[in-house]
N, C-alpha and C positions, 0 to 999 in steps of 0.2 A: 504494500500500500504506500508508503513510504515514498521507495523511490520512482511510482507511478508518479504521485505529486511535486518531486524537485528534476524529474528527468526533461529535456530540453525538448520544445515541439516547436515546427514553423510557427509562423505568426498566421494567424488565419485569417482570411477574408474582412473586409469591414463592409460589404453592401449588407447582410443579415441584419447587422447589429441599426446601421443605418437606416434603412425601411423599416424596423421595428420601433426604433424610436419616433420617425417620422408619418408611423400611422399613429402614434400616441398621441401626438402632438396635433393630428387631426382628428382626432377621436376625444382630445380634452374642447376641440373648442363647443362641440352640442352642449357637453356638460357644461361651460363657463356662459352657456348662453342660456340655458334653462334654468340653474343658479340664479342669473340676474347679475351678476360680477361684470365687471369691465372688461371688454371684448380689447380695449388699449391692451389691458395687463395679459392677455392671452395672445396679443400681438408680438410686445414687447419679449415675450420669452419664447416663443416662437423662430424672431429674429437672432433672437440671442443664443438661440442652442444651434440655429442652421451657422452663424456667423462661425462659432467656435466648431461644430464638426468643419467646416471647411478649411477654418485655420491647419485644422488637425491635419486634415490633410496634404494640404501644402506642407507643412513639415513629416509630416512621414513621406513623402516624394525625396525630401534635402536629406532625412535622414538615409535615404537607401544609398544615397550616393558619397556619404559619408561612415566611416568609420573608427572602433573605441570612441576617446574620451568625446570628441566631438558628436557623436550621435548620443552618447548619452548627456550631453549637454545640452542639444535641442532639445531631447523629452523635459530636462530639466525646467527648461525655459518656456518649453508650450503648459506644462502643467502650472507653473507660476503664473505666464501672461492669460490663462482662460480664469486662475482662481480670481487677481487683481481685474480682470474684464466686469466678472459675474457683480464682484461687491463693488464697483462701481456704478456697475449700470443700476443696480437695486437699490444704492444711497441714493441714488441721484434722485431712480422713480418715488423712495420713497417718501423724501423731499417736497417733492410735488403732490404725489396722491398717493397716499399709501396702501389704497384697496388697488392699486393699478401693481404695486411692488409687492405684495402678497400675490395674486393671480400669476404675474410674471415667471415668481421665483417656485411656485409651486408647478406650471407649466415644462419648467426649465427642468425641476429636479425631478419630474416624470420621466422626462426625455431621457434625460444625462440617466439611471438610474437603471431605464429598462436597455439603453446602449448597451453600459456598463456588464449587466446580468446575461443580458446575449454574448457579447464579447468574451467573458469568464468559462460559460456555458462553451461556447465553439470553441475554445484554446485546450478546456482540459476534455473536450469531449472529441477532440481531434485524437488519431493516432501518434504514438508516442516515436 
């Protein structure tokens, strides 16, 4: 069991993890509309989660083409610049309307959340 879990496997696909996030994110806005919540703050984290998969991806393109310290250096810096993105854009929304930065952030952590649970799910359910 053991070394099923620390043994080394390709990195697998990101379209799964991507379409599943991205039917979340169209399948939160019925719910944010029959709620009665702000369709802004279902927009806003909408934006915010396609923005950061995209970033993601333009660095995993630089990462491929790089390697050691320098590719673990992008990951370093895409995981920092998505964290500094997210708690910016939410102070900002929240600033302004704060039912619009709750709707956002709870849109956002759908997405990011069910990516995440796909992406985990295909890496260790990939062959070894």
């Amino acid at each position: 069991m053991r070394t099923g879990l620390i043994s080394p496997r390709p990195v697998p696909g990101r379209l799964l993890p991507f379409a599943g996030a991205a039917v979340a994110v169209g399948l939160a806005l019925p719910v944010v509309l029959v709620a009665g919540w702000s369709l802004k703050g279902w927009a806003l984290g909408a934006v915010l989660w396609a923005g950061l998969a995209a970033l993601s991806l333009v660095i995993a393109r630089l990462r491929a083409r790089t390697t050691g310290v320098a590719s673990s250096s992008l990951q370093g810096i895409e995981l920092l610049v998505k964290a500094l993105a997210v708690l910016a854009v939410v102070l900002a929304a929240a600033h302004s309307d704060g039912q619009v930065a709750v709707v956002a952030i709870l849109v956002y952590a759908l997405a990011y959340t069910l990516e995440l649970t796909l992406s985990v799910a295909s890496y260790f359910g990939s062959d070894s």
